[in-house]
N, C-alpha and C positions, 0 to 999 in steps of 0.2 A: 275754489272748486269750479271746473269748469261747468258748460251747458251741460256737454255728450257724460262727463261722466255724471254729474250730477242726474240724468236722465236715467243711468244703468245701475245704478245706486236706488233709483225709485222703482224702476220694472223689476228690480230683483228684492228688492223689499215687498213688492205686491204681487209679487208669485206666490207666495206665502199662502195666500187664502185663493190659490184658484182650486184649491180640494175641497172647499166647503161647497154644500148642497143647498140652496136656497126655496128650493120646490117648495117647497111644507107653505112661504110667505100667502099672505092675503097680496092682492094688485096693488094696496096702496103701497103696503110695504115695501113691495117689491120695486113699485114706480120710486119711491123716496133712494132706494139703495142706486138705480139705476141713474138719477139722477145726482145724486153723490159720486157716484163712478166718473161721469161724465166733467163732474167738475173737476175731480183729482188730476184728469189729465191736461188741466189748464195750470196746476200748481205745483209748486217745488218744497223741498224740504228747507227748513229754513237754516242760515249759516251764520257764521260771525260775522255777515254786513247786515244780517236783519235785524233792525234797533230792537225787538223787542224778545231777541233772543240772543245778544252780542255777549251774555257771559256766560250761558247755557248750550255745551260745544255738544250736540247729537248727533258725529258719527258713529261713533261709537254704537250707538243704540240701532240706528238706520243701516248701517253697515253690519248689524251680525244675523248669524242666521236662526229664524225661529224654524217652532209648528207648531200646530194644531192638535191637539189631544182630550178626545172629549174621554171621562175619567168613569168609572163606572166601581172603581174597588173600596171598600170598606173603610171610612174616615170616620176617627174618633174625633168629634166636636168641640167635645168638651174647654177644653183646652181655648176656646178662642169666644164661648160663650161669653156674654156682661149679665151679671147677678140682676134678679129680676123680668131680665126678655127673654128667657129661656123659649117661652111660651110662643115669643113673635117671630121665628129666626127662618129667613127662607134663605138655602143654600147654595150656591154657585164653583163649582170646581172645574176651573180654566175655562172659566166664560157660560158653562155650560148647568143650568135648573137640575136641582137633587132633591126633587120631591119626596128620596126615601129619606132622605136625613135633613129636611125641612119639617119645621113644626110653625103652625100658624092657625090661634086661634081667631076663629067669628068675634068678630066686634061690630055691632050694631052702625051703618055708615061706612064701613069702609073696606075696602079692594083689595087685597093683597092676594099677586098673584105674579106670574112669568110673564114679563111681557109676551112673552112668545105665544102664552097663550090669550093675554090681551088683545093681540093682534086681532083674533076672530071675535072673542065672547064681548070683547066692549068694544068694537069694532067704532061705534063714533066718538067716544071720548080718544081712542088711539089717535084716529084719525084728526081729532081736532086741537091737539096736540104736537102729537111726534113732529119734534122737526121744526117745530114752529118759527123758531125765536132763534136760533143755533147760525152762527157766524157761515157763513157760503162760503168765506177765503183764507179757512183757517183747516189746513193736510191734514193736520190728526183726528180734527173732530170729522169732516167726512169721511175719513179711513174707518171710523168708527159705524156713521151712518152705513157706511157700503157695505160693511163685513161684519156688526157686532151679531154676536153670536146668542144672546139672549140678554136677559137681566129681570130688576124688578119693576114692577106696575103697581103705584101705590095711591088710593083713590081714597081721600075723605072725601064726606059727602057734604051736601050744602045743611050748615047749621045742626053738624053731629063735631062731638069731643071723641077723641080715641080715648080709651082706657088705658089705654099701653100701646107703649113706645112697640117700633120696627124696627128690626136689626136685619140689614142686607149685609149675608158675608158673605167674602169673595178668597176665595183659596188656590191657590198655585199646587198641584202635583207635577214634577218632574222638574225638565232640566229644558233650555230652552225655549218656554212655552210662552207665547201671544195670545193673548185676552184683547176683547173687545167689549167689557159691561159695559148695559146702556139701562140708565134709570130711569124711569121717566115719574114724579109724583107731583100731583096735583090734591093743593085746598080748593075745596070750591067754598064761595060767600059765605061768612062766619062759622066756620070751619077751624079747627083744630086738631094737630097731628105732630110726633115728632119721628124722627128716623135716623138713626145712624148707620153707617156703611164703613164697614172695615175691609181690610186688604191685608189678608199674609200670606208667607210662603208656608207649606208641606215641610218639606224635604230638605230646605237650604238651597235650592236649585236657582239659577239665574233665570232671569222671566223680562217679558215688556207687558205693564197691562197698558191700555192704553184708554182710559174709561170717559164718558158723558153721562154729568147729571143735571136732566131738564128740573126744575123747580118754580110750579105756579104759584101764584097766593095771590087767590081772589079777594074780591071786594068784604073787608072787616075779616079775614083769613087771621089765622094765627099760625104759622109754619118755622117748625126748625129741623134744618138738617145739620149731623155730625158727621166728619170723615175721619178716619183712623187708619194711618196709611205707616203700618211696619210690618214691609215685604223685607228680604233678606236684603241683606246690602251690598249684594252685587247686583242687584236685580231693577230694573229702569220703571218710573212710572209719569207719565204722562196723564194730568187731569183738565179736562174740561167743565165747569159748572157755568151752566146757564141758568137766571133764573127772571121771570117775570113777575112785577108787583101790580096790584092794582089798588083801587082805591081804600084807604084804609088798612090797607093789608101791614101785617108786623112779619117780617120775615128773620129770622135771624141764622147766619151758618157758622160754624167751629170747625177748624182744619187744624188737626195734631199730623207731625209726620216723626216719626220715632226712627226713621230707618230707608237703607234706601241709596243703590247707587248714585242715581239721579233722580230726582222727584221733581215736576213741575208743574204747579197749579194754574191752570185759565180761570179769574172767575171772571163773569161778568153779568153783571146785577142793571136790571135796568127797572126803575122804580116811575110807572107807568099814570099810577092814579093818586090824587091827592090826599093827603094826611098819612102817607106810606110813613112804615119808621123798617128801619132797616139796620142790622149790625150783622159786621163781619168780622172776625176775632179767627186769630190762628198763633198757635208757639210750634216751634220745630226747635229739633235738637239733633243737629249734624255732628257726627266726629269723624275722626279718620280721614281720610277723601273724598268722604263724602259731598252733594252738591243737594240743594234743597232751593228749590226759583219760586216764589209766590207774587203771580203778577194778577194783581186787582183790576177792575175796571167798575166804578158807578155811573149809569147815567140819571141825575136828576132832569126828567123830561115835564114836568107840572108843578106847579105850584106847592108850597107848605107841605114840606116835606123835610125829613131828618134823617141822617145816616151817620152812625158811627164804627168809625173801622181802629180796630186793636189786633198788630201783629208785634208777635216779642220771641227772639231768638236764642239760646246760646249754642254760640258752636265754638269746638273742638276741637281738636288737634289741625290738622290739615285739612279742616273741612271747608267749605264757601255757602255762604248763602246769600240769598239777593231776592230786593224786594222794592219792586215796582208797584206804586199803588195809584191809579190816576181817579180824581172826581171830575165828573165834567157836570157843569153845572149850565143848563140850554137856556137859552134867550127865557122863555115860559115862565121857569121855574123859581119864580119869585117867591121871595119867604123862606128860601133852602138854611137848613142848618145840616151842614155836614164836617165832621170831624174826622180827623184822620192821624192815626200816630203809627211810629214803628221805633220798637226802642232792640237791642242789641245786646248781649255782654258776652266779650269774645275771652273765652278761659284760657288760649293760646299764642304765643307771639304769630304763629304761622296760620292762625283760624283770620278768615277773610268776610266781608259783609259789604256787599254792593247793595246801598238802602238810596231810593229817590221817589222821596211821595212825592204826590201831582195835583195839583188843582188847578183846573181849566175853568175859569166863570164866564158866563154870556149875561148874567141877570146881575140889576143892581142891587138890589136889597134883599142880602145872605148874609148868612152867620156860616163862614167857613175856616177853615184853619186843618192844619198840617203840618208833621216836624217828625224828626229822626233823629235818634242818639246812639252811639257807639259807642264804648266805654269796658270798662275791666271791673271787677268786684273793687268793693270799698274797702280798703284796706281796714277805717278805723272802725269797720262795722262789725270786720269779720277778729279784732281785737279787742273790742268792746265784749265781744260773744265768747272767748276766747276766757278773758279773764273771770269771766263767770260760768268756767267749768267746761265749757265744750271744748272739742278737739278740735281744731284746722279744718278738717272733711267736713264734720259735723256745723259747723257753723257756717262752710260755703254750702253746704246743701238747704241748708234753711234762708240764709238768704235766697239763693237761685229759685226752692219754691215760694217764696213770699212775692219775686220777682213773676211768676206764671199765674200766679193768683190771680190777677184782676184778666187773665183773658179769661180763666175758668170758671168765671162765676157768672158769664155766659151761656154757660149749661146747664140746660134745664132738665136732665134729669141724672140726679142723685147717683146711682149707680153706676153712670159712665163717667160722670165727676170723678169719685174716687177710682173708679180703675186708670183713669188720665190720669190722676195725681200720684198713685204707686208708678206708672210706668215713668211718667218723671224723675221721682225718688229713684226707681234703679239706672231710668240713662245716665243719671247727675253720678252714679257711684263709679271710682276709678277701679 
């Protein structure tokens, strides 16, 4: 692709949100967006010569036309609720806070609120925050900086437990629609909280969300975020996670993508203070033509420290997945134990998996390791199962969950366990 058009492919991508109204912001905010703005027009969209997106093709996505639709009609919930968080559930429909069909009880310690309205009422913890940590030369996460249009603000306090979990849902109404959620939660020092964050569509409509979630974990912090990302599957999703660790801090995240034109994960974890433990776990289950990219990034930057990463695939008919996972292990970081796997089982001759973990060391004395396996179901397993009474289906589905088992037990709370593990049991059904 050329310069010029690659240029008119971007200006007409970001006319998109010259309709949004920004008045309402606080200066800082506005200063962070305006500063955003400024950098996008130093950057390009990335193409099939950008290494770190050479299997992941977003014309498609950059080249169609959205809008903006902030939604205001009667949405029944239900439907997308996890058993148990009824209680904790703040609402978002195309980017945009629904305080009327938000529910969120007082918990002793902790924030939950609009960033939008964080912006003002916690004005230094926003400020000491937002933006902090979030890569400067990567187009989608400032696209998000410059134009996101609300999200959640999720604040434990230093040396409070939440009672319950937080559920940030994020809902698509219509047909063409562009979202910009932007998370921002912070542990502060022995601190403990969990949160999951879902993604669907309404209607069936084709959509781009295109989301960033900040993720602190202070000093003896205990932090986990869950994502659950099955939007329609025509419909494109672009993820950003940033997350900061400090000393002591346990942080651990779960990425399920159940669905989904194109899905693709940023994470990048940088694990800041000594004695961090850190795990990262994701399964995805592409079919059709489906595309599902999860590209990792850890940095060990200090000393005695642990990190374990578990991604596990099946994909499906004509579907691709790919999975980039790097550790980078800095001069400092002596002592590191970090682990890294991604294992695969492709149910199709035509299902594809582009898998290449990474591990970059600068320190001599680590316990590190890394490895990738690709593969089809075990024939004599699913005959072994076979002749003690189970059907062909029935015995590949129970291997296939036995196979998602060890990311899920990751999850720490109980109720979105099992709602993961049905939703497996029905992608796994032909």
């Amino acid at each position: 692709m050329s310069e010029i058009a690659t240029m008119n492919v971007k200006e007409q991508f970001l006319s998109t949100f010259g309709v949004q109204d920004f008045h309402f912001d606080t200066e800082a905010s506005k200063a962070a967006r305006n500063e955003a703005t400024k950098r996008i027009e130093g950057l390009e969209f990335p193409t099939s010569k950008t290494e770190y997106w050479k299997y992941t093709r977003i014309n498609r996505i950059v080249k169609a036309e959205y809008k903006i639709a902030e939604s205001t009609t009667t949405i029944d919930i239900t439907p997308f609720l996890i058993e148990g968080m009824e209680k904790n559930v703040m609402v978002f429909v195309n980017g945009f806070y629904r305080a009327d069909i938000s529910t969120i009880t007082s918990q002793e310690g902790v924030i939950a609120c609009a960033l939008s309205e964080a912006k003002e009422k916690h004005a230094d913890l926003f400020n000491a925050y937002f933006s902090k940590y979030l890569p400067t030369d990567e187009i989608f996460a400032n696209i998000n900086t410059a134009f996101h249009q609300d999200g959640a603000f999720i604040h434990f306090a230093k040396k409070q437990k939440a009672d319950q979990p937080i559920h940030i849902l994020n809902l698509v109404e219509g047909d063409q629609i562009i979202t910009n959620p932007r998370n921002l939660i912070i542990g502060e020092a022995f601190s403990e909280g969990k949160v999951v964050t879902s993604y669907h569509n309404l209607n069936g409509g084709k959509s781009f969300t295109n989301a960033v979630n900040e993720c602190f974990a202070a000093e003896n912090s205990y932090l986990e975020f869950n994502k659950l990302q099955e939007e329609d599957g025509t419909s494109f999703h672009i993820a950003t996670d940033q997350v900061q660790q400090e000393k002591s801090g346990n942080f651990t995240i779960n990425t399920f993508t159940f669905n989904g034109d194109i899905v693709r994960n940023n994470l990048n974890i940088a694990v800041a203070g000594e004695n961090g433990y850190t795990s990262l776990n994701g399964f995805y289950l592409p079919k059709e033509k489906q595309l599902v990219d999860n590209h990792t990034r850890v940095d060990h930057l200090v000393p005695h420290c642990e990190s374990h990463e578990l991604y596990r695939g099946v994909i499906d008919d004509k579907a691709t997945a790919v999975f980039n996972g790097k550790v980078m292990v800095h001069r400092d970081a002596q002592k590191t134990n970090a682990f890294q796997a991604n294992n695969n089982v492709l149910l199709s001759d035509d299902a594809t998996i582009n898998s290449k973990p990474e591990l970059e060391i600068y320190a001599d004395d680590v316990k590190c390791s890394h490895g990738s396996t690709i593969g089809q179901l075990d024939e004599e397993a699913i005959f072994y199962l076979r002749a003690r009474g189970l059907s062909e289906d029935s015995a590949i589905r129970l291997l296939l969950n036995a196979f998602a088992a060890d990311v899920l037990e990751h999850v720490g709370i109980e109720s979105f366990r099992q709602l993961i593990e049905e939703k497996i049991e029905n992608g796994l059904k032909k």
